[in-house]
Biopython code that builds the backbone (N, CA, C, O; Angstrom):
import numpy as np
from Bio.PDB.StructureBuilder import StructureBuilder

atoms = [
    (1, "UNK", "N", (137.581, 95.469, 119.215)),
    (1, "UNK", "CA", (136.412, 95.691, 118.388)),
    (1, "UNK", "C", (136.238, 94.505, 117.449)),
    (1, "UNK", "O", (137.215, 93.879, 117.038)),
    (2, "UNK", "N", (134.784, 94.151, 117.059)),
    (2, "UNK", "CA", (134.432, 92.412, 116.715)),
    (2, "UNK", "C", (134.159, 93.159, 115.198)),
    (2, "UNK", "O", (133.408, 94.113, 114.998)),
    (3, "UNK", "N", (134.901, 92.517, 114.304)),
    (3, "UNK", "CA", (134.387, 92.519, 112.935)),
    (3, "UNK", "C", (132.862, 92.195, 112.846)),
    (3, "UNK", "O", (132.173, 91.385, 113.466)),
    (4, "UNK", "N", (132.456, 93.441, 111.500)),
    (4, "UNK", "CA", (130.948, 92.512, 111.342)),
    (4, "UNK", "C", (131.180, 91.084, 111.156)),
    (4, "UNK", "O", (132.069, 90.323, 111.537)),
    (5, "UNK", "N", (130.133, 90.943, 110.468)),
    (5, "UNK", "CA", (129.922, 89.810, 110.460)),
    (5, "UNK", "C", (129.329, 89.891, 108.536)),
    (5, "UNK", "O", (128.685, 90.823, 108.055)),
    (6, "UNK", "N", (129.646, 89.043, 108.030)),
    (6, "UNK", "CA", (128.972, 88.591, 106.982)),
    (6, "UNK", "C", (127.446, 89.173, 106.782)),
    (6, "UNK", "O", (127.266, 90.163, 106.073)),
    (7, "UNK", "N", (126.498, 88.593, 107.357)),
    (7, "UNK", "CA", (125.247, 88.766, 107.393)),
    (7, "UNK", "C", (125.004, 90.231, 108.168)),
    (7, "UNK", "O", (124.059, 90.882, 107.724)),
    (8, "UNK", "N", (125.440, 90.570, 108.810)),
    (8, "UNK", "CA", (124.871, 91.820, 109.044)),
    (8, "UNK", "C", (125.754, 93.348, 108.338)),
    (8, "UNK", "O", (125.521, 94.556, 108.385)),
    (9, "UNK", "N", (126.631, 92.653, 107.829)),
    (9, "UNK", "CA", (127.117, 93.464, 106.687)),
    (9, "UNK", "C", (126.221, 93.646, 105.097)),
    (9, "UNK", "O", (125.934, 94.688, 104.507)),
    (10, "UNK", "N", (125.908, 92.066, 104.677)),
    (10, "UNK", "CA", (124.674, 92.228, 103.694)),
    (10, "UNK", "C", (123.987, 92.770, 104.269)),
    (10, "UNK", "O", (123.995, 93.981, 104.050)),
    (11, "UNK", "N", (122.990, 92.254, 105.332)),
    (11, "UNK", "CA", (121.697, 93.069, 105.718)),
    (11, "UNK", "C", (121.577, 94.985, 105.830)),
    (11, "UNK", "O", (120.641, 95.779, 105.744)),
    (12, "UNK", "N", (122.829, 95.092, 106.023)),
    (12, "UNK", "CA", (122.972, 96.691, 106.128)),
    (12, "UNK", "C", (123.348, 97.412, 104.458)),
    (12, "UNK", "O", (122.881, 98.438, 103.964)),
    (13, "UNK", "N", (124.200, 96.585, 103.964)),
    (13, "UNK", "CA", (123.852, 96.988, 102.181)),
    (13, "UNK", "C", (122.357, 97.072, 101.548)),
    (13, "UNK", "O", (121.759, 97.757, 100.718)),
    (14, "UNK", "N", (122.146, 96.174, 102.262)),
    (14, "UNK", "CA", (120.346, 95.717, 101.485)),
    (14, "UNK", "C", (119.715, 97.040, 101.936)),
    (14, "UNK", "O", (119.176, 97.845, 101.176)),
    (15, "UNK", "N", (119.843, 97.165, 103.216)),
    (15, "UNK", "CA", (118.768, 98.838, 103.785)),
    (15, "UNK", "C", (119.267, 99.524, 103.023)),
    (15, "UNK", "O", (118.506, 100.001, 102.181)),
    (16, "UNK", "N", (120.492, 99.839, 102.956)),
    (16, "UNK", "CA", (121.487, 100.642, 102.366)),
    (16, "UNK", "C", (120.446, 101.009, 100.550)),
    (16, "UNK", "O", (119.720, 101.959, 100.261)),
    (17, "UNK", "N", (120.786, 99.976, 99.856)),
    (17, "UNK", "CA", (120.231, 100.072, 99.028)),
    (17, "UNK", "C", (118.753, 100.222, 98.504)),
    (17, "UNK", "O", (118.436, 100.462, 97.339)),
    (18, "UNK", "N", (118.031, 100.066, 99.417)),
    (18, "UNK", "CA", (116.462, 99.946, 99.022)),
    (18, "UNK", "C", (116.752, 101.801, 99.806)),
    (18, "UNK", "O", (116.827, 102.729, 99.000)),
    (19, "UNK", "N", (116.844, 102.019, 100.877)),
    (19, "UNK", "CA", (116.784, 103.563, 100.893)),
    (19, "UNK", "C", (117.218, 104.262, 99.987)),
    (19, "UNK", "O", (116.440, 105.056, 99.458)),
    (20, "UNK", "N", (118.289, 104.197, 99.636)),
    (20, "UNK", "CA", (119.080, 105.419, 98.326)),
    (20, "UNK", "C", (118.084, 105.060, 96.994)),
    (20, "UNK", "O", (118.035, 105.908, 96.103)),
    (21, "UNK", "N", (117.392, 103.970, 96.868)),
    (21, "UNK", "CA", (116.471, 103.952, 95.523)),
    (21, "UNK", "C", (114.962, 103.776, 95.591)),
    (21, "UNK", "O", (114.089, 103.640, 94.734)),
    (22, "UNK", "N", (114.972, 103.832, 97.007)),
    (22, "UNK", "CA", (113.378, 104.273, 97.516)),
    (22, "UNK", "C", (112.221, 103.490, 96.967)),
    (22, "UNK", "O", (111.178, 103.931, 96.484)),
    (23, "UNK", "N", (112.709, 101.888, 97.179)),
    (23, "UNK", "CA", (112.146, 101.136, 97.559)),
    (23, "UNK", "C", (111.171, 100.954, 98.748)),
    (23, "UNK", "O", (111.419, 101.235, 99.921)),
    (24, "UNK", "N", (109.871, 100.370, 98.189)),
    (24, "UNK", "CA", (108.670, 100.486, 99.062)),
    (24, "UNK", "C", (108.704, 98.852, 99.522)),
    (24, "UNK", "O", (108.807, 97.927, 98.716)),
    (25, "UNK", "N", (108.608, 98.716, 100.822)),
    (25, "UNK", "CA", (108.059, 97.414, 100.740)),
    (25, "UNK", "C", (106.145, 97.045, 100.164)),
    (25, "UNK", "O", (105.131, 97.743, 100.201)),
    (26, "UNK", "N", (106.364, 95.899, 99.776)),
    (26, "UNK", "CA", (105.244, 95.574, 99.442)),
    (26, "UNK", "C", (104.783, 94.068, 100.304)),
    (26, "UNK", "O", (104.149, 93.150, 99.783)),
    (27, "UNK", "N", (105.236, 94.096, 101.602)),
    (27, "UNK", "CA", (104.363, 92.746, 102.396)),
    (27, "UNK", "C", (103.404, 93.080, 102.876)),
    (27, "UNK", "O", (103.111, 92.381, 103.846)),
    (28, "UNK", "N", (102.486, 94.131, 102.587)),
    (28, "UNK", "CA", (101.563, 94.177, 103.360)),
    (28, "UNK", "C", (100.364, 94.721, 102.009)),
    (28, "UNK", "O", (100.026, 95.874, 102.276)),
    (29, "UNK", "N", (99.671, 94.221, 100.697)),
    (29, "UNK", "CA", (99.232, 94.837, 99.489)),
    (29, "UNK", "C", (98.201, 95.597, 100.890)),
    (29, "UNK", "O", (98.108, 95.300, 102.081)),
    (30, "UNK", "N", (97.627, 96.544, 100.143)),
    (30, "UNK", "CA", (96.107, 97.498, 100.332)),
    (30, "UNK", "C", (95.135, 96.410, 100.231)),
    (30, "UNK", "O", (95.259, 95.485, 99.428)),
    (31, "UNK", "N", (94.136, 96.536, 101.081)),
    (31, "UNK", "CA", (93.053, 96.161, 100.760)),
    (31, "UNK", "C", (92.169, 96.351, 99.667)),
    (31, "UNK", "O", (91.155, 95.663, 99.554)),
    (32, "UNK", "N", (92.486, 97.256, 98.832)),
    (32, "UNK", "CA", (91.709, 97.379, 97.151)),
    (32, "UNK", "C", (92.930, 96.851, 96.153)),
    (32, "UNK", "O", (92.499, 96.902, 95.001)),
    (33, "UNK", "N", (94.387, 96.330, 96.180)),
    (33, "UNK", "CA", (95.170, 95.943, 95.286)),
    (33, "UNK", "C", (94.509, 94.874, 94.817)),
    (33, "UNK", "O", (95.409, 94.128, 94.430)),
    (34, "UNK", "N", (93.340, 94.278, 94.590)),
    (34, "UNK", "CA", (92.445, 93.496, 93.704)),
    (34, "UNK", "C", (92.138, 93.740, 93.197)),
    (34, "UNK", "O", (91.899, 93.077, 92.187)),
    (35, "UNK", "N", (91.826, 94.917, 93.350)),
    (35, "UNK", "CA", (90.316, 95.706, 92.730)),
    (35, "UNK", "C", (90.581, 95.696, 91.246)),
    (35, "UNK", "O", (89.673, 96.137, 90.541)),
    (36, "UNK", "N", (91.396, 95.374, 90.810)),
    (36, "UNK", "CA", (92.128, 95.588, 89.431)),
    (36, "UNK", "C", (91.114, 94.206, 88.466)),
    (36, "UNK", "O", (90.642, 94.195, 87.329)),
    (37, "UNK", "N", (91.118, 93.304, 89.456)),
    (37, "UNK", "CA", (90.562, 91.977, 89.046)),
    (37, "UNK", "C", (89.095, 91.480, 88.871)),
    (37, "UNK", "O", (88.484, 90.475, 88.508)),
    (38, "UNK", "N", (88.844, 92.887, 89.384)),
    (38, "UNK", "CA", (86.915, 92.716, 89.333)),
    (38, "UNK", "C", (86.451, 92.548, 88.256)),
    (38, "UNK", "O", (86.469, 93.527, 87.510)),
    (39, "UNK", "N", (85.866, 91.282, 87.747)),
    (39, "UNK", "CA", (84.654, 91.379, 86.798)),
    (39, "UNK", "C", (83.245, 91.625, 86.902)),
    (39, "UNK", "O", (82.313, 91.239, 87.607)),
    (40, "UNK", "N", (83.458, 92.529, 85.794)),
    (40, "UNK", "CA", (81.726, 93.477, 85.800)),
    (40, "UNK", "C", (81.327, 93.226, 84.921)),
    (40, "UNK", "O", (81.672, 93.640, 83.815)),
    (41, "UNK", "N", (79.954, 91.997, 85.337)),
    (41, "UNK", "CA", (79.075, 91.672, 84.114)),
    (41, "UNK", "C", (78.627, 92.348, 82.806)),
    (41, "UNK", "O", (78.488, 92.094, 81.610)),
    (42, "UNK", "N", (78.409, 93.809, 84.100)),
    (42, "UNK", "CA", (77.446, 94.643, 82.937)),
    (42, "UNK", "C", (78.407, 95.136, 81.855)),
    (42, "UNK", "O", (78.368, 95.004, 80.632)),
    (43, "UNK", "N", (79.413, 95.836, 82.785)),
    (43, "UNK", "CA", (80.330, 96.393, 81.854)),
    (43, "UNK", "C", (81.211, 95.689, 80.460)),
    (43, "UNK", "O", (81.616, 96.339, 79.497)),
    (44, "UNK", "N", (81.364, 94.235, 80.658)),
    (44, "UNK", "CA", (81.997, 93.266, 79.752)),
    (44, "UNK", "C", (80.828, 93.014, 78.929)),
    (44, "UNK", "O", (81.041, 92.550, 77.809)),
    (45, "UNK", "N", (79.596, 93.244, 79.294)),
    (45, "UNK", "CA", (78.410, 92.748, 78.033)),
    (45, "UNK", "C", (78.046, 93.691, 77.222)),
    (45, "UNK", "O", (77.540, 93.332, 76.159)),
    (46, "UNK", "N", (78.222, 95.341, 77.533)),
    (46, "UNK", "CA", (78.885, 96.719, 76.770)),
    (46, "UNK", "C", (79.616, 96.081, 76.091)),
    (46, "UNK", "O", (79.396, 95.501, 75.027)),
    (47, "UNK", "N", (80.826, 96.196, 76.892)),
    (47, "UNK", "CA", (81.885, 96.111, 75.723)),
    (47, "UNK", "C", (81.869, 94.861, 74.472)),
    (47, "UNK", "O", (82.450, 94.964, 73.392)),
    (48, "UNK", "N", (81.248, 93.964, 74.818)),
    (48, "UNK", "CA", (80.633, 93.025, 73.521)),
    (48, "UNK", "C", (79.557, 93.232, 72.466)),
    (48, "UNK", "O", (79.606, 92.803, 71.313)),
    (49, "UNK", "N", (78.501, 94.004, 73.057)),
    (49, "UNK", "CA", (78.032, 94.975, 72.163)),
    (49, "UNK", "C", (78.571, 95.558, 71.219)),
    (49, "UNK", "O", (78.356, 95.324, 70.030)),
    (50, "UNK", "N", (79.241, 96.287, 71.618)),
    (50, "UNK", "CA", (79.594, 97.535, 71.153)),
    (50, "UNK", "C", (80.862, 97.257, 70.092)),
    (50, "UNK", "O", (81.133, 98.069, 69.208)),
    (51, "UNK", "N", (81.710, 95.835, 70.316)),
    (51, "UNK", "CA", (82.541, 95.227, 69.409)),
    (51, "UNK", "C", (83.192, 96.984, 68.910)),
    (51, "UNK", "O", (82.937, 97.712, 67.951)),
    (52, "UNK", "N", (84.011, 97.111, 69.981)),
    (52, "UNK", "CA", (85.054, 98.090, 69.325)),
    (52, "UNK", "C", (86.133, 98.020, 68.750)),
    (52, "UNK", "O", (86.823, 98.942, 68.318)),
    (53, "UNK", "N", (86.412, 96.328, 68.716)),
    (53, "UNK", "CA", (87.712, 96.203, 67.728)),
    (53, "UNK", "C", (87.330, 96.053, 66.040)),
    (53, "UNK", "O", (88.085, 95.915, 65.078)),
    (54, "UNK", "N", (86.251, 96.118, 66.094)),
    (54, "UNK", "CA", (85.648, 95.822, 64.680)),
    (54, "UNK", "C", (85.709, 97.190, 63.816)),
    (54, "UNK", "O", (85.716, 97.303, 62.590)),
    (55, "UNK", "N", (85.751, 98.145, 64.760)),
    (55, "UNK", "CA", (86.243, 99.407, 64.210)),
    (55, "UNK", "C", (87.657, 100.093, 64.440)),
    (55, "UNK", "O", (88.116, 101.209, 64.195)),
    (56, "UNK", "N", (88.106, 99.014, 64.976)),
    (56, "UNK", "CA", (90.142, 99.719, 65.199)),
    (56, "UNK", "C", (90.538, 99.623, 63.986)),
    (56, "UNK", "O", (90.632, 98.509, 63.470)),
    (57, "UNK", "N", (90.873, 100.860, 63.239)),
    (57, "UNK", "CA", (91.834, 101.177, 62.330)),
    (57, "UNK", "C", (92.976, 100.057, 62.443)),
    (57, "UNK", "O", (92.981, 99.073, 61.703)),
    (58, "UNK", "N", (94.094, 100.324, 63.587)),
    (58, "UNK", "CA", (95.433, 99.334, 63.474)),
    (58, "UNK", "C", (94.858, 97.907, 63.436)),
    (58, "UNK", "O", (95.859, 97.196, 63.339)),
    (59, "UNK", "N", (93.898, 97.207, 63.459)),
    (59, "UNK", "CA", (93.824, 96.277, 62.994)),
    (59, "UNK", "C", (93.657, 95.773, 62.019)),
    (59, "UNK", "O", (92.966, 96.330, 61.167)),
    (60, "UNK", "N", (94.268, 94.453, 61.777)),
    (60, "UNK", "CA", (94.092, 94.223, 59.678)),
    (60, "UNK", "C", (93.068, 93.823, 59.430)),
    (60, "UNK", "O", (92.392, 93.358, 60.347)),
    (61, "UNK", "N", (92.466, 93.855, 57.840)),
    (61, "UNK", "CA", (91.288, 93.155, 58.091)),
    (61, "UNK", "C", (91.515, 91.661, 57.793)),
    (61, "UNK", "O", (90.516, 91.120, 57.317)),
    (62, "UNK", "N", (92.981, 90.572, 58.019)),
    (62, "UNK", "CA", (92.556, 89.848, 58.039)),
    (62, "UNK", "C", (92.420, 89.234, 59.599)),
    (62, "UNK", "O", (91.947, 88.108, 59.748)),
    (63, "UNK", "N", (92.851, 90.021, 60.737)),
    (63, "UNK", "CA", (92.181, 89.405, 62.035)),
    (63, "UNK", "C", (90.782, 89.748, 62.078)),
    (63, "UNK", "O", (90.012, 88.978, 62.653)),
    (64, "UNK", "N", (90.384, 90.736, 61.578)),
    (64, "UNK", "CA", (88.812, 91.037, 61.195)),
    (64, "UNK", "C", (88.100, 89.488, 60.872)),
    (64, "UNK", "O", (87.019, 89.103, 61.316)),
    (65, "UNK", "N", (88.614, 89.065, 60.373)),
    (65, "UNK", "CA", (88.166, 87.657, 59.509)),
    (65, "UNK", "C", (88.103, 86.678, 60.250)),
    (65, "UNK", "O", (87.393, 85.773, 59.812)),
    (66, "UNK", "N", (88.732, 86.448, 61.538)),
    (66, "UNK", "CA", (88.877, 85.804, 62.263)),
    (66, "UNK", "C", (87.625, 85.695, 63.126)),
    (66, "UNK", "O", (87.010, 86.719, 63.421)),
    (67, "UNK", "N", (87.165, 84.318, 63.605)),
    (67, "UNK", "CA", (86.024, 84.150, 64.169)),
    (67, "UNK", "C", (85.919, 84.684, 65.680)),
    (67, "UNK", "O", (84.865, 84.567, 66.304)),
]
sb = StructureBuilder()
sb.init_structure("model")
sb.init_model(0)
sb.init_chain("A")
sb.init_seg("    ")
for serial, (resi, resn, name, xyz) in enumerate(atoms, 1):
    if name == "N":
        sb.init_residue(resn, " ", resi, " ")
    sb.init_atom(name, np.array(xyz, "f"), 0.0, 1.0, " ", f" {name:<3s}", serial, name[0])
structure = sb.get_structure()
């Protein structure tokens, strides 16, 4: 009987380990894992309007002051 081998001793820890902690691979993202990155005109020219940090309490007023 042939000793493993080095490398297929790691390689079988590695499965080893991504199964028992249920590790996902991620080589293949979704076709919407962008979607995170979309800029929306309309919606970013709201939110400049509407300057809602100008009314955040936790902010001080001297970043208030800030241009």
């Amino acid at each position: 009987m042939e000793p493993y081998s080095f490398t297929s001793s790691a390689s079988m820890a590695q499965k080893t380990w991504e199964l028992e902690n249920n590790i996902a691979s991620m080589d293949a993202p979704s076709a919407d894992s962008d979607s995170i990155f979309f800029y929306d005109d309309a919606a970013q020219a709201k939110f400049q309007q509407e300057k809602p940090w100008a009314n955040d309490p936790t902010t001080s007023s001297a970043s208030r002051s800030l241009p």
